[in-house]
C-alpha positions in Angstrom: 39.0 -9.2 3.7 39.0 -7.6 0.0 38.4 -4.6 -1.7 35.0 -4.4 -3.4 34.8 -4.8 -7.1 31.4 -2.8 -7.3 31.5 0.6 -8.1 29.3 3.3 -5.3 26.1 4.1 -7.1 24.3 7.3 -6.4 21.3 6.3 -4.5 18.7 7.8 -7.0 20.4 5.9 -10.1 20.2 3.1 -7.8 16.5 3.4 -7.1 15.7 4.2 -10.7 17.6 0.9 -11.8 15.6 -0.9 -9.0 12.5 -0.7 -11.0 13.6 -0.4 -14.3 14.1 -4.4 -13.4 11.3 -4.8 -11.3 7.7 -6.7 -13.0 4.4 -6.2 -12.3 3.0 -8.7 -11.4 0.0 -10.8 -12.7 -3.6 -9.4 -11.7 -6.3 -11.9 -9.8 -9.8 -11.5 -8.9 -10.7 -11.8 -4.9 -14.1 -11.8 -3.4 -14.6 -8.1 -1.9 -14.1 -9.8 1.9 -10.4 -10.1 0.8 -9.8 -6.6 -0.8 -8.6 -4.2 1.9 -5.1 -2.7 1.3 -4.9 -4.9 -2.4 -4.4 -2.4 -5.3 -7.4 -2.1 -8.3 -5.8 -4.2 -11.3 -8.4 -2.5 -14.1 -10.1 0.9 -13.8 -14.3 0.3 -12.6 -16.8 2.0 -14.4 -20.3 2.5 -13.9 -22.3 0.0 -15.0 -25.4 1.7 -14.2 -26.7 5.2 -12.3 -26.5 5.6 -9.1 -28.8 5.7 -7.3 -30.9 3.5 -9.8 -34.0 5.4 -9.2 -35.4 8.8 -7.2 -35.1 8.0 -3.1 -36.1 10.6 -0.5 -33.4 12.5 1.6 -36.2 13.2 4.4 -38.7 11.7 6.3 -41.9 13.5 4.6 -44.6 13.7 1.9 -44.2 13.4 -1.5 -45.9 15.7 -3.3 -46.6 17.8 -6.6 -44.8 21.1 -6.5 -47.8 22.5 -7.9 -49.9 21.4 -5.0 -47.9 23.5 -2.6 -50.1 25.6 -0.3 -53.0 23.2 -0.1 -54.7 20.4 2.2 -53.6 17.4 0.4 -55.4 14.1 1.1 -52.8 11.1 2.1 -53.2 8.1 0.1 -50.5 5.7 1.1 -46.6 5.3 2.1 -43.3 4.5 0.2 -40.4 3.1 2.7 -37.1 1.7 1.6 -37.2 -1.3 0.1 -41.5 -1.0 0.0 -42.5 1.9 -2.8 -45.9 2.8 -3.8 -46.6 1.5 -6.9 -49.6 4.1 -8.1 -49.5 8.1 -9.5 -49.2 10.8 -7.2 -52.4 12.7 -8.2 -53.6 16.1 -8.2 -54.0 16.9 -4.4 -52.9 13.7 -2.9 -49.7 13.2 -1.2 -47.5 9.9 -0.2 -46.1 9.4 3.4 -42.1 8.9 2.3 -39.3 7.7 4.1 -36.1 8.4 4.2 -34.9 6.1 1.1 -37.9 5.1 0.0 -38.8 5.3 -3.6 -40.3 8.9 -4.8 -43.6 7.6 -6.3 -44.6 9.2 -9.8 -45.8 11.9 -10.5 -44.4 13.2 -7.3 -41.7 16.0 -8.0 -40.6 17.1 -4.4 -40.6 15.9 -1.0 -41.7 18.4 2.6 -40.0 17.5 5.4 -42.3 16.3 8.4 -41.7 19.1 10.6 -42.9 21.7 7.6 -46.5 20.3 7.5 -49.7 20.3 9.2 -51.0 16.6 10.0 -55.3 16.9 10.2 -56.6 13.2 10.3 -55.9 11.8 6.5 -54.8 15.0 5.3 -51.9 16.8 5.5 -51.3 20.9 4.7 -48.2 21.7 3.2 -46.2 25.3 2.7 -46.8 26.9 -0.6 -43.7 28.0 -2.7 -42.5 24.6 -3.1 -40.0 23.6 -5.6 -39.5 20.3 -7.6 -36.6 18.7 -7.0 -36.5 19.3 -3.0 -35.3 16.8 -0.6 -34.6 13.8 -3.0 -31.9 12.1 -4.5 -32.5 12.0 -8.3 -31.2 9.1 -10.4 -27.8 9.2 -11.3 -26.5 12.4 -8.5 -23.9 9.7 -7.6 -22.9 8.4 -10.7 -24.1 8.3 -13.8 -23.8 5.5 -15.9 -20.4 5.0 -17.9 -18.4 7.4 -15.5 -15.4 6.1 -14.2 -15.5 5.2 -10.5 -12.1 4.3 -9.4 -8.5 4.4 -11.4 -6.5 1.2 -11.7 -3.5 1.8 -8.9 -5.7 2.5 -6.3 -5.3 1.2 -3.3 -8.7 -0.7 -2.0 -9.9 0.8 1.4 -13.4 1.6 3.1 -14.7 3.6 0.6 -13.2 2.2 -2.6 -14.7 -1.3 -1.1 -18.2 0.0 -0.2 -18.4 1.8 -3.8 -17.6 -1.1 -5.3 -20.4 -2.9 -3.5 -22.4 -0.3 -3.9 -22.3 -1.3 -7.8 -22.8 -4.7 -7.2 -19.4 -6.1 -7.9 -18.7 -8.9 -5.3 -15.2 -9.5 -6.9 -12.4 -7.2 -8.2 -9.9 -8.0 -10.3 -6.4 -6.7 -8.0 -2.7 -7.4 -8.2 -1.1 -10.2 -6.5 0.8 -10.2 -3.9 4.5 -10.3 -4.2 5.8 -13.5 -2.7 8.6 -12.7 -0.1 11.4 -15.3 1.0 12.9 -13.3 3.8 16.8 -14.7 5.0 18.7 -13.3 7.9 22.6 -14.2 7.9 25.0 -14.6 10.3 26.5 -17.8 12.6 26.3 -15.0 15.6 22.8 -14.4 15.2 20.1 -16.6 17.9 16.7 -16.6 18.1 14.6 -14.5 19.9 14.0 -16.1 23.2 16.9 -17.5 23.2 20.0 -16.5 24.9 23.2 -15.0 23.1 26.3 -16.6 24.2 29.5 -14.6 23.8 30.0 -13.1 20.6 26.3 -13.5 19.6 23.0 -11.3 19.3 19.9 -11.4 18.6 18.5 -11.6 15.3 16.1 -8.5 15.3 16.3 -7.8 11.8 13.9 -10.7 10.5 11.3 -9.6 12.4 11.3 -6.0 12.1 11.6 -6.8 7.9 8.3 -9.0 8.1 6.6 -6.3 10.1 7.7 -4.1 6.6 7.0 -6.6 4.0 3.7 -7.0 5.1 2.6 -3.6 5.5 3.7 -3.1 2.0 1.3 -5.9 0.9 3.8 -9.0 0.7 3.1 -12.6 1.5 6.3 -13.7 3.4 8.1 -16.9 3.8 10.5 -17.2 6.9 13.7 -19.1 5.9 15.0 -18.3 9.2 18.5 -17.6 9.8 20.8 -19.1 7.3 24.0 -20.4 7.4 27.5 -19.3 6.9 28.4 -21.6 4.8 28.1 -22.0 0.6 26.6 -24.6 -0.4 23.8 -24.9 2.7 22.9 -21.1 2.0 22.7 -21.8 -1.8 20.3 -24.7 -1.9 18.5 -22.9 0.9 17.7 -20.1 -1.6 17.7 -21.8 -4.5 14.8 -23.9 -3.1 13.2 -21.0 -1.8 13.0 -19.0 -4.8 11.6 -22.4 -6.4 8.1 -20.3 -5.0 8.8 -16.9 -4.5 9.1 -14.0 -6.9 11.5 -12.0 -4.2 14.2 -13.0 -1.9 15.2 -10.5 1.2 18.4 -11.5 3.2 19.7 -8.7 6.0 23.7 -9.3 6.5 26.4 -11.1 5.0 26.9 -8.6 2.0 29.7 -6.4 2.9 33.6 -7.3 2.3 34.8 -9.9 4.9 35.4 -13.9 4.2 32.0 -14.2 5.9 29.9 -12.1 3.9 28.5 -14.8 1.2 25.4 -13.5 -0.1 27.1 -11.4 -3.1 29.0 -14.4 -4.5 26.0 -16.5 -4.0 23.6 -14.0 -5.9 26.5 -13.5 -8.6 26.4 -17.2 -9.2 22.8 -17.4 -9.5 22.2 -14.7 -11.7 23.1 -10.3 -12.2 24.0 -8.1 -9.3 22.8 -4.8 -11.1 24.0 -3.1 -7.5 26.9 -4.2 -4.9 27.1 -0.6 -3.4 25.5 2.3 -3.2 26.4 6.1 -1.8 24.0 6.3 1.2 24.3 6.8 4.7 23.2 4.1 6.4 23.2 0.9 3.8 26.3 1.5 1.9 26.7 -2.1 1.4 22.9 -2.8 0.0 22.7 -5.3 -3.2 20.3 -5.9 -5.8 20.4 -8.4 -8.3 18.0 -10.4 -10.7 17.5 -14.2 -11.1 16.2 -16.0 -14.2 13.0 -17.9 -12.8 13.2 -22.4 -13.5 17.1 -22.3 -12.1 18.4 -25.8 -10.9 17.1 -26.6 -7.6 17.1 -29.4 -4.6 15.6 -32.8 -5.2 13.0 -31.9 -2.6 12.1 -28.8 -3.9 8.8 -28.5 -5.8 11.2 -26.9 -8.9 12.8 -30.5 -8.6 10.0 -32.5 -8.7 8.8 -30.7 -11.7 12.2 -31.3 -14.2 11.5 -35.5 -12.7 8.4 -35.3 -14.2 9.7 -33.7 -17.4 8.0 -30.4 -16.7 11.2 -28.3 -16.0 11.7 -24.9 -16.9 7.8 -24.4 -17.1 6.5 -22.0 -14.5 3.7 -22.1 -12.5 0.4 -20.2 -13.5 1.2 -16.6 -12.7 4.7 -16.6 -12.0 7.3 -14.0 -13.2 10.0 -15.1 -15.6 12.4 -13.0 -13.0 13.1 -13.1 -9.6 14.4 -9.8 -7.5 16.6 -10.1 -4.9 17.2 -7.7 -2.0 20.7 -7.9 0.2 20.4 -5.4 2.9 23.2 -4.6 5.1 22.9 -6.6 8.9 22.9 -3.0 10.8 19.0 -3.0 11.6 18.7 1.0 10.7 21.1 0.2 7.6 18.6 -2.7 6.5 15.1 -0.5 7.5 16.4 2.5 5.8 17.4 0.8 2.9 14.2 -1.2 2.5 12.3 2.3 2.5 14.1 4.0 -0.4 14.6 0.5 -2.8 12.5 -2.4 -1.4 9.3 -0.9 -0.4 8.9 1.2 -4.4 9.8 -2.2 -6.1 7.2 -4.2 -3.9 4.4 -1.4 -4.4 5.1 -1.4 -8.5 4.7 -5.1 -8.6 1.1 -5.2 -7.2 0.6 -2.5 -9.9 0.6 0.7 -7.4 -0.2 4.4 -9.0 2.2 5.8 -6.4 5.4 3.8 -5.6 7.3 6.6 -2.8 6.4 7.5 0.0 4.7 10.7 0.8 7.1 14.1 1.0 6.6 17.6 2.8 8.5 20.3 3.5 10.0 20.6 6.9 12.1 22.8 8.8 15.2 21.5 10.1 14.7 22.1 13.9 18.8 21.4 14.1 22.3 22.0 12.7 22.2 18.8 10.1 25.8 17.2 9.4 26.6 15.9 6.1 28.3 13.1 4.9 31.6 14.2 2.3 30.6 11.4 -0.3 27.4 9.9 0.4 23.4 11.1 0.9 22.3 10.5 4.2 19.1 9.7 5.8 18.8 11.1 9.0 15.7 9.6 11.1 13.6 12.4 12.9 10.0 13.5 14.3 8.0 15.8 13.4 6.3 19.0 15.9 3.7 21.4 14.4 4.7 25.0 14.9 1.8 27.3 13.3 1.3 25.8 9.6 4.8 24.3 9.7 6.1 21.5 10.5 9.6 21.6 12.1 12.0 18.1 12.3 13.9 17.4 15.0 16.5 15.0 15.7 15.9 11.4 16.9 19.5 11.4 18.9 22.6 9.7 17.3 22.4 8.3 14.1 24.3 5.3 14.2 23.5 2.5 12.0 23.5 0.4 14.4 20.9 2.4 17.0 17.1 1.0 16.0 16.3 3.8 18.9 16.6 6.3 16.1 14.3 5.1 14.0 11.8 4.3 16.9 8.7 7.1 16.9 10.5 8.9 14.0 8.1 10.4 11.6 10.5 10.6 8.9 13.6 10.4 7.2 15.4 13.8 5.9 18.2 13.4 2.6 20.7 15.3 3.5 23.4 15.5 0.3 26.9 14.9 0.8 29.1 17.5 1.1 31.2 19.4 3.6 28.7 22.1 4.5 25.7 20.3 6.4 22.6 22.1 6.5 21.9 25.2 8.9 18.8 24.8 11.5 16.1 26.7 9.9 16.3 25.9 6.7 13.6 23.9 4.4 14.0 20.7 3.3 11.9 17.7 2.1 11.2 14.5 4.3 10.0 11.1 3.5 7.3 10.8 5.7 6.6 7.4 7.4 4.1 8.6 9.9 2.5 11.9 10.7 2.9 13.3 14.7 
């Protein structure tokens, strides 16, 4: 065991430095069948009205205004996608369809059930008003107007808009390319069982099920080694490809815990500690992109073919990497308040946090003396507040208290705790 060299960050100044260092990365353009949940890399304006022309709201006639009152002779039919190409004349009327084309000359549209159908002619009410019961050019969008912001994030209706304009691509931000490491000789594999001494390794899959709801590609290293120079060419090699690594455990103190000296021989570790409750141990550093790798690596093959040190097409000229503690709320918790931001802001997201509200502690809140806490609870709707209660104990080591919580609550450190009742804001990860 040792003492840790790295001072305790607050975790705010930590987050802030976080993405001070983090890129964003490179923008792409992907068919509109491959858009849901990417983020717009360039703001989309109108190219052109919409709609493009005058459709009807109704089934009905299409009429002159001026004809209203009368017994107007029917002369033919506009349907969508079939208009009638000839005037609307003085006491004549068109058959219309809903979205069919408003013929001209026509400045209104009755609705079926307002007129009287006689043979080929067809008596509508009198007072009628142009501009009834259509969609004029343009009542949409006009032309030029901006349609969507860039660091939006693409769903249903941002996708159908876009299609609606006629765009079958959009240019969006790539996805951040995840190499995720667990540590530990203790840990199995799922399905597998533990001998004595050993457990599970949960923490690899509950990180993938994060990455990739905050838009990651991920690459499974599995579970690495505690030993040097294995563990270094495994992540050397890996971040050959990827533009982030994520290891869980091995990152505290003890004569096991490699992943800080590996990261410090491989490039900055801007973070080795950091004042929160759970994840004190959490470490960030940054790697220069092109470093030294296997002789099977792609990187490799590239400096034997005397193309070393360039990088592929897209890539960043730094690499982040994430050391979560091996606790699985410690490494969760921490992935919410420093990976998850860093992640969002590299596919160019307009908003990195999570959502906040205030919420009224439902429970007498102990704090920590010296570091922020995160306490995990869910959420009940009293009136028009929303009140938190407690998830049970908060160990780091319990994932039960992060199961079915709908949010996290900072407490600040101090020797006071806060009083049931009072109001205070929580990082909302799902709504009750």
């Amino acid at each position: 065991m040792r003492a840790s060299a790295y001072p305790l960050v607050d975790p705010g100044a930590a987050a802030a430095l976080v993405l001070e260092h983090t890129p964003v990365l490179d923008a792409e353009r992907v068919p509109l069948v491959d858009c849901l949940g990417r983020v717009l890399a360039e703001e989309i304006v109108a190219s052109a009205p919409l709609p493009a022309f005058a459709s009807s709201a109704v089934d009905g006639y299409a009429v002159r205004a001026a004809d209203g009152g009368r017994s107007l002779r029917v002369v033919g039919e506009s349907a969508a996608g079939r208009p009638f190409d000839r005037m609307v004349e003085p006491g004549t009327a068109i058959r219309i369809l809903t979205g069919g084309v408003l013929p001209e000359g026509a400045d209104c549209v009755v609705m079926i059930e307002d007129v009287e159908l006689s043979g080929d002619a067809v008596t509508v009410p009198g007072g009628l008003v142009a501009g009834q019961n259509f969609h004029a050019p343009g009542a949409d969008l006009r032309a030029g107007e901006r349609v969507l912001p860039a660091g939006v994030s693409l769903a249903a209706a941002e996708i159908g808009l876009a299609a609606a304009l006629g765009l079958a691509k959009l240019p969006v931000g790539r996805r951040p390319r995840v190499a995720l490491l667990s540590t530990g000789d203790e840990l199995v594999e799922v399905g597998k069982t533990p001998r004595r001494g050993q457990i599970t390794d949960s923490n690899r899959w509950a990180l993938l099920a994060a990455l990739r709801e905050s838009g990651a590609e991920v690459r499974l290293l599995g579970i690495g080694p505690d030993d040097h120079e294995p563990l270094r060419r495994l992540v050397v090699d890996a971040l050959a490809e990827a533009d982030v690594l994520v290891t869980s455990g091995g990152v505290s103190v003890g004569t096991h815990d490699l992943i800080k000296p590996l990261l410090e021989s491989l490039g900055d570790v801007h973070i080795g500690r950091v004042k929160l409750k759970p994840g004190k141990p959490f470490t960030f550093a940054t790697i220069p992109a092109g470093m030294r790798a296997s002789a099977s690596s792609p990187a490799r093959k590239r400096e034997q073919h005397g193309t070393y040190g360039l990088l592929p097409e897209g890539e960043t000229g730094t690499k982040l990497a994430f050391g979560l503690p091996g606790f699985p709320v410690s490494s969760l918790v921490t992935f919410e308040v420093f990976v998850r931001p860093a992640l969002r802001k590299m596919q160019g997201h307009g908003q990195l946090q999570r959502p906040t509200l205030p919420v009224r502690l439902g429970y007498d809140a102990r704090a920590t003396a010296d570091r922020t806490e995160y306490q995990r609870v869910t959420l009940r709707r009293e009136g028009l507040e929303l009140v938190a209660a407690s998830t049970g104990s908060q160990s780091s080591s319990r994932l039960m208290s992060l199961v079915g919580a709908h949010a996290l609550v900072r407490i600040p450190p101090g020797d006071q705790g806060i009083r049931a009742g009072t109001i205070v804001e929580a990082m909302i990860l799902a709504l009750p």
